[in-house]
C-alpha positions in Angstrom: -71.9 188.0 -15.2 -71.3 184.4 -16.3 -74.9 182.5 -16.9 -75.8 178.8 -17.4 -78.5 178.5 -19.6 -81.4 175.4 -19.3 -79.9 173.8 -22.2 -76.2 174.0 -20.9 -74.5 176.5 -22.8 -72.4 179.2 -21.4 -73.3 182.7 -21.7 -71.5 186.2 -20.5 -74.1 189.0 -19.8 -78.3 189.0 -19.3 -77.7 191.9 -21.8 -75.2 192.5 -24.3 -74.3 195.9 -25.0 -71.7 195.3 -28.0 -67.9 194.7 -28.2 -66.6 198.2 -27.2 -68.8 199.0 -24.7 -68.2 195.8 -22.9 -64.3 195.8 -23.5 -63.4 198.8 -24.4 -61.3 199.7 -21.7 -58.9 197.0 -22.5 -58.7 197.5 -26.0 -56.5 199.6 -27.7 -58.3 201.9 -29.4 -57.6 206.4 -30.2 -59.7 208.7 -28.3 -61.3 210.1 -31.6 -63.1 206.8 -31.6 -66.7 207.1 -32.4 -68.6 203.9 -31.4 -70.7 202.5 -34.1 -72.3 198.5 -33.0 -74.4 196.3 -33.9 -74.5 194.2 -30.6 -71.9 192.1 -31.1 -70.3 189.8 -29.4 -71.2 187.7 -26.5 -71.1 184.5 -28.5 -71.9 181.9 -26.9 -69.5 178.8 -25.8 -71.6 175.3 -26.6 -70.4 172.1 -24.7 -70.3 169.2 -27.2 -70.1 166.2 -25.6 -71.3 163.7 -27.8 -68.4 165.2 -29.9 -65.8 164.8 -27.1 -66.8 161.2 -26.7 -66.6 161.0 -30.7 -63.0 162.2 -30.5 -61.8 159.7 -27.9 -63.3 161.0 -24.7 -62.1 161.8 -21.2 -61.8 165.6 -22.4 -64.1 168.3 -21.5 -65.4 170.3 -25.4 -66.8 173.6 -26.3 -67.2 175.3 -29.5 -67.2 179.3 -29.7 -69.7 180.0 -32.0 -68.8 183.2 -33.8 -71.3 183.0 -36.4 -74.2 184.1 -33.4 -72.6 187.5 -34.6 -75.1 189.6 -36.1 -73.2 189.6 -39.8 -72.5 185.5 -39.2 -69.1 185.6 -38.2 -66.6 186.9 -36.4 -65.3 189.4 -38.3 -67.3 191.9 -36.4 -65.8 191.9 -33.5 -62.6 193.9 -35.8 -65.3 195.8 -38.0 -67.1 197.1 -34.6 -63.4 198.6 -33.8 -62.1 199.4 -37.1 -65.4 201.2 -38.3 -65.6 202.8 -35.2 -62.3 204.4 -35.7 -62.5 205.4 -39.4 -65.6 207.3 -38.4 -64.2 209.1 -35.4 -61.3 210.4 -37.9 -63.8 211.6 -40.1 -63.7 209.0 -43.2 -66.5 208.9 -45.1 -65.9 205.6 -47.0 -63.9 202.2 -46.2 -62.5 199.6 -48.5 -61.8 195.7 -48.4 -60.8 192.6 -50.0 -62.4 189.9 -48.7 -63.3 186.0 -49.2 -66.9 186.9 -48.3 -66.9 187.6 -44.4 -65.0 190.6 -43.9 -67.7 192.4 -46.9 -70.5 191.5 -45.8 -69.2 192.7 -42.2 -67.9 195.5 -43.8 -71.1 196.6 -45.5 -73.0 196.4 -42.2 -70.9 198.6 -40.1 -70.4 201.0 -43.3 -74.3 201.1 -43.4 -74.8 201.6 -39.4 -72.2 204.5 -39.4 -73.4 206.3 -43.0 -70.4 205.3 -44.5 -69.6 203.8 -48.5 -68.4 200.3 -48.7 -66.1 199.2 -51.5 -65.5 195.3 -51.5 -63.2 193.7 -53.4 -63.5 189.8 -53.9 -62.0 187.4 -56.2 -63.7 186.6 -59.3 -66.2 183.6 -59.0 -64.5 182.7 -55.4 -67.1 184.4 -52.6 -69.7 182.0 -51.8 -73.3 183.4 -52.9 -74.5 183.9 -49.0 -71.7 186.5 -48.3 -71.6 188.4 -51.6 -75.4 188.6 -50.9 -74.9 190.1 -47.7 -72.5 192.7 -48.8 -75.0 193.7 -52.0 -77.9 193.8 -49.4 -75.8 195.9 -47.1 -75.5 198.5 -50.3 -71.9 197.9 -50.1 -69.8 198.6 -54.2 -69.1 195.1 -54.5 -65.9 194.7 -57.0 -64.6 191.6 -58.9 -61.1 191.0 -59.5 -59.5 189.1 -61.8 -57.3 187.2 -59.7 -56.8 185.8 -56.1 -57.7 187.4 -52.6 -53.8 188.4 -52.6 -54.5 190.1 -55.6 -57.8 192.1 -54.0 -55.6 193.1 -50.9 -52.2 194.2 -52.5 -55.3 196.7 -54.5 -57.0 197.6 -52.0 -53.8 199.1 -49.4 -52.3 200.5 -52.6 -55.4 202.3 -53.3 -55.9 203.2 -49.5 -52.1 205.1 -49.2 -53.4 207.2 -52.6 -56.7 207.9 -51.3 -58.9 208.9 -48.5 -60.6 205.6 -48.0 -59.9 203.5 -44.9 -58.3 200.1 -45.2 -60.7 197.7 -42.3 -59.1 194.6 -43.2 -56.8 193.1 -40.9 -53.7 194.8 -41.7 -55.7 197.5 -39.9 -54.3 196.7 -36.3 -58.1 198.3 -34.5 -59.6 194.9 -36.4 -57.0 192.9 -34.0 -58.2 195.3 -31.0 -61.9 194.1 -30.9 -61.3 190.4 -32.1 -59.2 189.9 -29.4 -62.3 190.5 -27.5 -63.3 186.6 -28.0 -60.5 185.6 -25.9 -61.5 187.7 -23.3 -65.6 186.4 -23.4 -63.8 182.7 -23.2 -61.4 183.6 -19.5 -64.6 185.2 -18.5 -67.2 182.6 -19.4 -64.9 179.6 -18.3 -63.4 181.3 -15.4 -59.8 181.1 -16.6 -57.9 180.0 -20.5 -59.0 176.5 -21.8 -55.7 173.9 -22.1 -55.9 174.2 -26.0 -57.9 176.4 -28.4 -58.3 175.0 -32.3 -59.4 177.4 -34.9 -58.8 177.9 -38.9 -56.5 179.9 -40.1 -56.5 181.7 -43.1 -55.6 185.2 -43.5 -54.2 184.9 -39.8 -55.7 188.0 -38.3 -57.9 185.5 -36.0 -55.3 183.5 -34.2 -53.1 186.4 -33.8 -55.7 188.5 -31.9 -56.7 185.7 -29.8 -53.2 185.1 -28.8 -53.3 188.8 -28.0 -55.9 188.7 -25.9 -55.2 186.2 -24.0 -51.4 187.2 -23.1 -52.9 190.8 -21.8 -56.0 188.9 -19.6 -53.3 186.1 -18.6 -51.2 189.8 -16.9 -54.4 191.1 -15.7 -56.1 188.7 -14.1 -53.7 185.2 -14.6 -56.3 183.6 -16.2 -54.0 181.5 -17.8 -52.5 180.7 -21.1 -53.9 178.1 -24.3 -51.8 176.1 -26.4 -53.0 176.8 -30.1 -54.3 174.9 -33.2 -54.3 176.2 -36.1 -55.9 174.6 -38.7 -55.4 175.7 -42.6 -57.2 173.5 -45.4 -54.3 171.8 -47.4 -55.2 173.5 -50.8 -54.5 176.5 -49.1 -51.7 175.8 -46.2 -48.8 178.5 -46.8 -48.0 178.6 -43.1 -47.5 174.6 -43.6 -45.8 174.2 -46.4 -43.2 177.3 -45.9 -44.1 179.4 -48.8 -46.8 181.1 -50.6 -49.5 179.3 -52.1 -50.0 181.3 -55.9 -53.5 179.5 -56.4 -54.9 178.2 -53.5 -58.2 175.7 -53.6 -60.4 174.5 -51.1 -64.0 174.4 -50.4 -63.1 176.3 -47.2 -63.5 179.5 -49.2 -63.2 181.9 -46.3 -59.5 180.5 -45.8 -58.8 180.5 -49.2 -55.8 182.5 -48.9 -52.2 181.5 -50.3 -50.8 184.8 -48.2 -52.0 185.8 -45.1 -50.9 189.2 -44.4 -50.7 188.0 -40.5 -48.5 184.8 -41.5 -45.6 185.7 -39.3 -47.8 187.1 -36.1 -49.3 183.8 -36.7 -46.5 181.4 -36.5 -45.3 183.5 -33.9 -48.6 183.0 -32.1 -48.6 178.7 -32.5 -44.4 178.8 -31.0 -45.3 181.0 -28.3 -47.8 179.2 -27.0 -46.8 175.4 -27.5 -48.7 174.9 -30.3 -48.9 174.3 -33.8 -50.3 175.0 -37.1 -51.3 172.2 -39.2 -53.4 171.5 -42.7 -56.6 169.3 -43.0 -58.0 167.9 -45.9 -61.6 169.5 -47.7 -62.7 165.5 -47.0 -61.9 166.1 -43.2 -63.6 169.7 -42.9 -66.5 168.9 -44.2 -66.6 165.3 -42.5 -66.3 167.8 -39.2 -69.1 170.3 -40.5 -71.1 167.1 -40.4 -70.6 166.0 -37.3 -71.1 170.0 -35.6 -74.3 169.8 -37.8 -74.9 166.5 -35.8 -74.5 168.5 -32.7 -77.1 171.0 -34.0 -74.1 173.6 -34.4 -74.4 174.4 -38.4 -71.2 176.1 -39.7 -69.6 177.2 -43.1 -67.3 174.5 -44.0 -63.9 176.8 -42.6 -65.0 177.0 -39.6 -65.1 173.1 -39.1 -61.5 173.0 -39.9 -60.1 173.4 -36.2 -61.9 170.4 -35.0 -61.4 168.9 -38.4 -57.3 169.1 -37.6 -57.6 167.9 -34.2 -59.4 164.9 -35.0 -56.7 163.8 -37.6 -53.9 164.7 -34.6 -56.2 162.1 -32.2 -57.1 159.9 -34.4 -53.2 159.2 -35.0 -52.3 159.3 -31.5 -50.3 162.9 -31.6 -52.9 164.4 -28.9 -53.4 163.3 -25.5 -56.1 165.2 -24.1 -56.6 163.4 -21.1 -58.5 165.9 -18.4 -58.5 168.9 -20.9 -60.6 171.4 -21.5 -60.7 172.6 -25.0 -62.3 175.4 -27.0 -62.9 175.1 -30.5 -63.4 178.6 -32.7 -66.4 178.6 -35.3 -65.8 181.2 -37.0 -68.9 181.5 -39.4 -72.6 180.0 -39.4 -73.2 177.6 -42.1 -75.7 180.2 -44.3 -72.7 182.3 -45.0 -71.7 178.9 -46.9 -74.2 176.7 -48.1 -73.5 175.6 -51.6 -71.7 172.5 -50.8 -74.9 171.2 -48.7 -76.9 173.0 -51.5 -75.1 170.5 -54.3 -75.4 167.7 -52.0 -78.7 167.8 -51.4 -81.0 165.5 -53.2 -84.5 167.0 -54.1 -87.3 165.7 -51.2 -89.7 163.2 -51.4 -92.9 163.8 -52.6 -96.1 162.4 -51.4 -99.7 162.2 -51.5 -101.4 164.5 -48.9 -103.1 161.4 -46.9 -101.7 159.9 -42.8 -101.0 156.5 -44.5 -98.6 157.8 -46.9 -96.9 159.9 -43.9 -96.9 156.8 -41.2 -95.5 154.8 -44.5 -92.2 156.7 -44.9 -91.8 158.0 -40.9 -92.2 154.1 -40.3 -94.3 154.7 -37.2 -94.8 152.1 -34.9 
């Protein structure tokens, strides 16, 4: 049931009962499959107007907030589906590499099913709010000495010699339950928006919403986006044509120079009439200041879709005249805050008396 709240933003259900039990029918997913949630899902879709008007106006804007999700992003829509799996076919342990999101989304589901958690990150390249959550979540929290490539080519080759189930990406039940955002958007909208922006990184994402909304487009011809990916230009291997060997950004959660999606990906921006494009660090977090403007705090990846279609716009490549548009968040801003953190000057200090206070507020 499709709600508009007093304050305008679009919701799905009065209650939310998680990803699989909502979906599950239309996801892809063995009979074995034990259910293990957290209640996620159900994120919900935030007009931005201001933003729009920002932008150049005359387009309708919304921005999926996927870090609503009870880890902070939208990596467990996958883990609700992945876990859920491993623990249906009797695994008693998972294993990941991850730039910070999928471990600490990892860790939770691990926890809630009585699972171990092994993480593997890349040394000194996780941001302190996700390797925090995958510690608290009593995940084994590895650091290797090396990129994220590096953590994933270790972690399958360790999952094919051992009993320990692989949840990131590559692990097609992940795709099942993220495509589950694309379905919440038909639903919440009433059909597909004209053009859907979101990062791209290790390219799971934009390959399971292109999945979903291909298989709600046959069920219900809710219609089909064009996509935008965005990836940050230190770390743009689906732009530039080849691998990126050591890739920097502060977008740390698309930090990757090989997305093991990278052809499902490219595959995903053709098909649907779309594109996949780079944006500078100065323009992501330029955008995470303006969302934050908006009241919409998000880690500095996630501000890279609407970071890439402002630089299209703003050099006359996107007419967007009468659109609607959707714009993925992918993760809140405390799975990221150490550029706002360094940024940040210390606060003023003042005596405990009204003058002092009416002095600096400057009240009439």
């Amino acid at each position: 049931m499709k709600e508009k709240r007093g304050d305008g933003c679009l919701t799905m259900n009065t209650t939310n009962t998680g990803v699989l039990s909502h979906y599950g029918g239309l996801l892809d997913l063995p009979n074995h499959t034990q259910p293990v949630t957290l209640l996620e899902g159900d994120t919900p879709l935030i007009p931005v107007p201001r933003l729009a008007e920002a932008l150049g106006g005359g387009f309708e804007l919304y921005v999926k907030y996927e870090g609503l999700n009870p880890t902070g992003s939208f990596k467990d829509r996958g883990m609700t589906a992945a876990i859920s799996e491993a623990l249906g076919r009797g695994a008693k342990a998972v294993i990941c590499a991850s730039t910070g999101n999928t471990a600490a989304s990892a860790a939770a589901y691990a926890a809630r099913a009585g699972m171990r958690a092994v993480v593997l990150i890349p040394e000194g390249k996780v941001a302190a709010g996700k390797l925090a959550g995958a510690v608290a979540y009593g995940a084994q929290v590895v650091q290797v000495k090396g990129s994220f490539d590096d953590a994933l080519s270790l972690v399958v080759a360790i999952s094919e010699k051992h009993p320990i189930a692989l949840v990131n990406s590559l692990n097609p039940y992940r795709l099942e339950g993220q495509k589950s955002a694309a379905f919440e958007i038909c639903d919440t909208l009433g059909r597909a928006p004209d053009l859907l922006c979101l990062p791209v990184g290790n390219a799971g994402n934009i390959t399971s919403y292109w999945m979903g909304f291909k298989q709600y487009h046959r069920l219900k011809g809710s219609g089909l986006p064009r996509f935008l990916g965005v990836q940050a230009a230190g770390a743009a291997p689906l732009v530039l044509g080849h691998p990126v060997e050591k890739p920097e950004t502060v977008a740390t959660a698309i930090r990757i120079g090989r997305p093991a999606r990278g052809e499902q990906a490219l595959q995903a921006a053709e098909e649907s009439g779309g594109r996949i494009i780079a944006a500078s660090d100065d323009e992501i977090l330029s955008m995470q200041r303006k969302l934050a403007g908006e009241g919409i705090w998000v880690e500095p990846a996630s501000a890279a879709g609407l970071a890439g279609l402002a630089n299209l716009m703003r050099r006359g490549e996107m007419d967007l005249a009468g659109q609607r548009v959707v714009a993925v968040c992918t993760g809140h801003g405390l799975k990221d805050p150490d550029i706002i953190a360094q940024q940040m000057g210390a606060p003023m200090i003042l005596p405990p008396t009204i003058e002092a206070l009416e002095a600096v507020i400057q009240t009439p």
